[in-house]
Phi, psi and omega in degrees: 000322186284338178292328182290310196265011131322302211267002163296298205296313167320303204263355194281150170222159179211122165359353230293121168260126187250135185226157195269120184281138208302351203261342183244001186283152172216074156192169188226116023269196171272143272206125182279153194295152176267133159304155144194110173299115194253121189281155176311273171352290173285205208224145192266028149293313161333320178249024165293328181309309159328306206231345150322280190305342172296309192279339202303329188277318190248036176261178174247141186307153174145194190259148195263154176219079178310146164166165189230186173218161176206132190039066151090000193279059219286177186224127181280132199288296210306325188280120194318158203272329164320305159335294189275357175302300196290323189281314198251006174221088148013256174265106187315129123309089201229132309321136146310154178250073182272161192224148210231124165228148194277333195209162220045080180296093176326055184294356188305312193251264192316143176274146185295137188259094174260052159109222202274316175323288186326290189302332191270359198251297184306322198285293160354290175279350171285332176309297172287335174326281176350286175277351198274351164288297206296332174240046138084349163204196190224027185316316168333298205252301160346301178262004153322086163343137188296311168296330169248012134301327168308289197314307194307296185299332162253033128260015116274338131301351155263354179066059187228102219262299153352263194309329170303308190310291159358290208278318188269023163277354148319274208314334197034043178316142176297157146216142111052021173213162198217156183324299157333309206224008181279016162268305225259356178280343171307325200274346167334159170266336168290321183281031164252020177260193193277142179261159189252002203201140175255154228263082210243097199307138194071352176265152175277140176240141170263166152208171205251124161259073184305109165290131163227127190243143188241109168227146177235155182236152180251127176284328183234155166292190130194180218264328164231174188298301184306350176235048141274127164320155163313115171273162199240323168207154193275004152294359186260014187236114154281141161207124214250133160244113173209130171249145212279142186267094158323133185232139193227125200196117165292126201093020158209119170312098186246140203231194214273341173289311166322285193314311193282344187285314180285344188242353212206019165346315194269006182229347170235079184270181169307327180268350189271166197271104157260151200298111165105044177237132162272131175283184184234153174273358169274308212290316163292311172322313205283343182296328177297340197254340129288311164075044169230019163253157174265189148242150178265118163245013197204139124239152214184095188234126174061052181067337187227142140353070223268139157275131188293340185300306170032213031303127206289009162288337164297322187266347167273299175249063168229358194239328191332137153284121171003288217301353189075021168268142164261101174296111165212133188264104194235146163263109172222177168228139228301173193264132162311134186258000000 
């Protein structure tokens, strides 16, 4: 099953209908949207080689500053193209409708993009982020040969699940497991790296998971997903690079519910509330009478729709993105003041 859902995560894609902003057609008609299947995992710079010869008879000469948007919305390139799928769509949107532009670049909101070097410089330094949490430096990834640091990156551009797997137990990345998840976490490719620490019965064990967390909060409610708003700006997104400290105690689970609690104290207190939980009438009363927990009403990692019960050893080594971050996009609504 972990293998299966490694190699899900790998294979995910998502639809894009790409249109050329009205500002850049220099041709009469206008040019019908480009298709283009975008894997989770990767980045939408990546896929200019892809939608540039498409769009070329109708752009107008200069030098292009690429970049996309979505319904007015620019997109941070550095964020995997899943992520921002999962973050900025609700109610799931199949094809995305993205707009695509050769020229006036938002350096005001985007940080500068040179292509594919810009992604790959990221993917990279996210890499010693990475590791230098779970194990405490980044030698590893330092001391990666200039080739299979090649090797490593274009198989995540190509989605080549094989050649990762190969390559990245070089790295020797920390991993994960308990009595909960030590079947289905072996055949991973993260859990095929070296654990650092032995197994000792009954004692609690730690571990560093580097999170990078996305959250929007809604001042109002609603009853389904299609009718969360449009966002607008990226002050309406918190967003934490923390890592969450896995606590490992034999005879206890510790889940997914555990992990965002830690990182999200003021939306999981004993009282809040998750969206499709049933309350106790003590539990509605004292919520009515204070009112200062939020809900968490959406958490949504690698596309799906998480039960906080989970165990989060599962959800570390089965979701993880290549760079070793556990991406997860949660929605709530705000606590009453």
């Amino acid at each position: 099953m972990a293998k299966e859902a490694v190699k899900y995560v790998w294979e995910g894609a998502i639809p894009l209908q790409i249109h050329l902003h009205k500002s850049d057609v220099a041709s009469h008609p206008a040019p019908p949207p480009a298709l283009v299947l975008a894997t989770r995992i990767g980045y939408l710079p990546l896929l200019i080689p892809l939608i540039k010869p498409y769009f070329k008879d109708s752009l107008p000469p200069g030098e292009d500053s690429i970049w996309f948007d979505y319904k007015g919305f620019p997109l941070k390139w550095y964020i995997p193209t899943g992520v921002l799928f999962d973050l900025l769509c609700a109610e799931p949107e199949r094809p995305w409708n993205l707009t695509i532009h050769f020229r006036g670049y938002p350096s005001n909101i985007l940080i500068p993009c040179e292509g594919e070097d810009s992604v790959k410089w990221n993917f990279v330094n996210s890499l010693k982020e990475a590791q230098y949490i779970i194990n405490g430096n980044c030698k590893n990834v330092m001391n990666m040969s200039q080739s299979d640091q090649e090797d490593l990156w274009t198989s995540v551009m190509n989605g080549d699940l094989d050649a990762y797997t190969r390559l990245s137990p070089k790295l020797k990345m920390g991993t994960v497991e308990d009595e909960f998840s030590r079947k289905t976490s072996l055949s991973s490719p993260q859990s095929q790296q070296v654990v650092p620490e032995t197994e000792v019965a009954g004692q609690v064990k730690t571990a560093r998971i580097p999170v990078r967390l996305y959250v929007r909060s809604l001042n109002k409610d609603f009853e389904n997903l299609e009718d969360v708003p449009v966002i607008d700006t990226w002050d309406d997104i918190s967003y934490l690079n923390r890592p969450v400290e896995f606590l490992r105690e034999e005879g206890k689970c510790f889940t997914l519910r555990d992990a965002i609690k830690s990182l999200l104290p003021e939306f999981m207190g004993d009282r809040a509330q998750t969206s499709g939980e049933e309350r106790s009438i003590d539990d509605t009363e004292e919520a009515d009478g204070s009112r200062e927990m939020g809900e968490i009403k959406l958490v949504r990692i690698q596309g799906i729709e998480m039960k906080l019960e989970v165990p989060f050893s599962w959800v570390v080594n089965n979701l993880m993105n290549p760079e070793f971050y556990l991406h997860i996009s949660v929605l709530v609504k705000a606590p009453q003041r």
